[in-house]
C-alpha positions in Angstrom: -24.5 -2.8 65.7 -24.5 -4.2 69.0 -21.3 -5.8 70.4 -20.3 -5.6 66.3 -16.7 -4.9 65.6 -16.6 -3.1 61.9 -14.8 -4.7 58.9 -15.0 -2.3 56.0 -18.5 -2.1 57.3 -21.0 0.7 55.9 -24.2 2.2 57.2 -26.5 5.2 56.6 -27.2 6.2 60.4 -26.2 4.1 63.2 -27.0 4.6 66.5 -25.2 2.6 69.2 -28.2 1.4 71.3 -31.2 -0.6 71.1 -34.6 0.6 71.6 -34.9 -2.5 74.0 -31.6 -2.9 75.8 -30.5 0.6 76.0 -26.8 -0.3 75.5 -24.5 -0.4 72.8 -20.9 -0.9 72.0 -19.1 -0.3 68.4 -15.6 -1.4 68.3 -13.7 -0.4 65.0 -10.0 -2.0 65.7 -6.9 -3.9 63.9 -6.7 -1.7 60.9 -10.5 -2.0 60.0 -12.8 0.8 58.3 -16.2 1.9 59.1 -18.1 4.5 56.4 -20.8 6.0 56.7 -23.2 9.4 57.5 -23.8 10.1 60.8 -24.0 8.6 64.4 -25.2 8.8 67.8 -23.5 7.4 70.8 -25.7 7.1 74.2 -28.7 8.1 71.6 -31.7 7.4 73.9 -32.5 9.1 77.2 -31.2 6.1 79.6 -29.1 4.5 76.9 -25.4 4.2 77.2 -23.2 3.8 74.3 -19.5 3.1 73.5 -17.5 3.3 70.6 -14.0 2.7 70.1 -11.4 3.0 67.2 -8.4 1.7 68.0 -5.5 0.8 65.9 -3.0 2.1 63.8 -5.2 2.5 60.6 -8.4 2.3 61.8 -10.5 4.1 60.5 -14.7 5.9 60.9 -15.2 7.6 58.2 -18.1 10.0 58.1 -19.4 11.8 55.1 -22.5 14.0 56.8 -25.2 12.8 59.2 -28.6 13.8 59.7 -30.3 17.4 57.9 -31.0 19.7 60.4 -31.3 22.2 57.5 -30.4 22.8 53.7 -26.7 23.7 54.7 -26.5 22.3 57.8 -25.9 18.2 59.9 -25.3 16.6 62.8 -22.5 14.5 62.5 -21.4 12.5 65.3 -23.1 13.2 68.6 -21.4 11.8 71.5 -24.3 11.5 74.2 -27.0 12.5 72.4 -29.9 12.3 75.6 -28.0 9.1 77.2 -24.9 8.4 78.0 -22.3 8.2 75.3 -18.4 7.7 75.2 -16.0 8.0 72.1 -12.4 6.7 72.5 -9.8 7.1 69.7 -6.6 5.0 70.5 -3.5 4.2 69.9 -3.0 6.0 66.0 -7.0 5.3 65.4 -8.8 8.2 63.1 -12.5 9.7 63.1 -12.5 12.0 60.7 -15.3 13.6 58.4 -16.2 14.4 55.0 -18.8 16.2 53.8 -20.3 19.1 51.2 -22.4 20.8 54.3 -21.7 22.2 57.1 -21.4 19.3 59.7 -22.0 20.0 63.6 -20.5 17.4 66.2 -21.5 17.5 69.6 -20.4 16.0 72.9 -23.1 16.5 75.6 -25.7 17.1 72.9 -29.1 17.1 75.1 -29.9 17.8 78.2 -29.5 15.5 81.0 -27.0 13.7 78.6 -23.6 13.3 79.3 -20.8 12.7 76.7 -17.0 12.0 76.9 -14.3 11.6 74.7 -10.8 10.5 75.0 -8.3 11.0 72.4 -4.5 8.9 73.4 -1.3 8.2 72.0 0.4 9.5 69.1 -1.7 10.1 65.3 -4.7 9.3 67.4 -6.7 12.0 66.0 -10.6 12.8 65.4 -10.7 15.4 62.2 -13.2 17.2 61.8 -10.7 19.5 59.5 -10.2 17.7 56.8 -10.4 20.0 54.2 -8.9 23.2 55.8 -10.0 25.1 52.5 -14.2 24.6 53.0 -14.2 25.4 56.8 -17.2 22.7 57.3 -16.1 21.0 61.0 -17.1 22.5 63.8 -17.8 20.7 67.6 -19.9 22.0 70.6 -18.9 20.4 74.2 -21.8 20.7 76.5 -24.5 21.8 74.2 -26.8 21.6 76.3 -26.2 18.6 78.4 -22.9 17.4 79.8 -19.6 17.3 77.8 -16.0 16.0 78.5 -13.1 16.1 75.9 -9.5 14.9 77.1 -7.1 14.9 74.0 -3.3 13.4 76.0 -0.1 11.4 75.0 0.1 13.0 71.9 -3.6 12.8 70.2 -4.9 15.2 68.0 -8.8 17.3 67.6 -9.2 19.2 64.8 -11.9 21.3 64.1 -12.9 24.5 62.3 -14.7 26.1 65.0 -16.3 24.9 68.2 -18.3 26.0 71.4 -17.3 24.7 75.3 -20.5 25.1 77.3 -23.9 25.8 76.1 -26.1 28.9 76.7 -28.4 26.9 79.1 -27.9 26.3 83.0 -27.8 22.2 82.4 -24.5 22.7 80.0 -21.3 22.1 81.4 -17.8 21.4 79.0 -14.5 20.6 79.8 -11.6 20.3 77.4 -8.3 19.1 79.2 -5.2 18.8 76.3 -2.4 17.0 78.1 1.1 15.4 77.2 3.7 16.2 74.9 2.4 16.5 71.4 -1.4 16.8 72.3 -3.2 19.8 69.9 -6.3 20.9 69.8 -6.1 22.4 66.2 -8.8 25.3 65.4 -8.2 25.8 61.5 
């Protein structure tokens, strides 16, 4: 989905770059919906990928993502082995649904780096969504790079989470900044 902007569009995986170019962008904005599995931003070593949502009622919906094991899936990786960057703006929503256990990561590999920005009020990535099944959970910095700045108000929820991996290459950062900003560990 290269330079696409989604209209109530639906996919199985998608990653945000090409095998060939190595860059990718995925705009989600004006109200629109995006459904799907899972996704990787900045997939490729080298790549770079951007994705935005944007918009009061703009929605990615994601409803698991790739089997790692019976009970467990990636979700959303933000910088898989390349370069990857997730914004959520101005009242835009990531959120996730699923029946497994669903593991985000932002810095996912290393020598990858991954950022995301969450601004302005009910911006908001959940990964929370049904408090009761305890399912969400995000690692910054798995083993790569990993930057998370939730300010003016945006929301991350998540059951449980990791900043910084166990290997020398991780680094995370979490910086929650502005009235009304929450990091929300249910």
């Amino acid at each position: 989905m290269d330079g696409s902007h989604a209209q109530g569009a639906q996919f199985t995986h998608l990653s945000t770059d090409k095998e060939f170019n190595l860059a990718g962008n995925l705009n989600v904005l004006s109200g629109a919906t995006l459904n799907g599995s899972g996704a990787s931003i900045g997939h490729l070593t080298g790549s770079t990928g951007v994705a935005t949502v944007s918009g009061s009622s703009s929605q990615w919906s994601l409803s698991g993502g790739t089997v790692l094991s019976p009970f467990i899936k990636n979700g959303l990786l933000v910088g898989d082995a390349g370069h990857g960057t997730l914004n959520i703006e101005g009242g835009g929503l990531v959120k996730h649904d699923s029946d497994s256990v669903v593991t985000n990561k932002v810095g996912a590999q290393a020598g990858s780096e991954g950022f995301v920005t969450i601004t302005g009020k009910d911006s908001h990535w959940d990964m929370a969504a049904d408090a009761t099944r305890q399912l969400g959970s995000l690692d910054i910095g798995t083993l790569g790079s990993g930057t998370v700045t939730v300010q003016s108000g945006g929301r991350l929820s998540s059951h449980s989470g990791t900043i910084g991996g166990s290997e020398a290459s991780s680094m995370g950062l979490v910086t929650i900044a502005g009235e009304g900003s929450m990091l929300i560990l249910q």
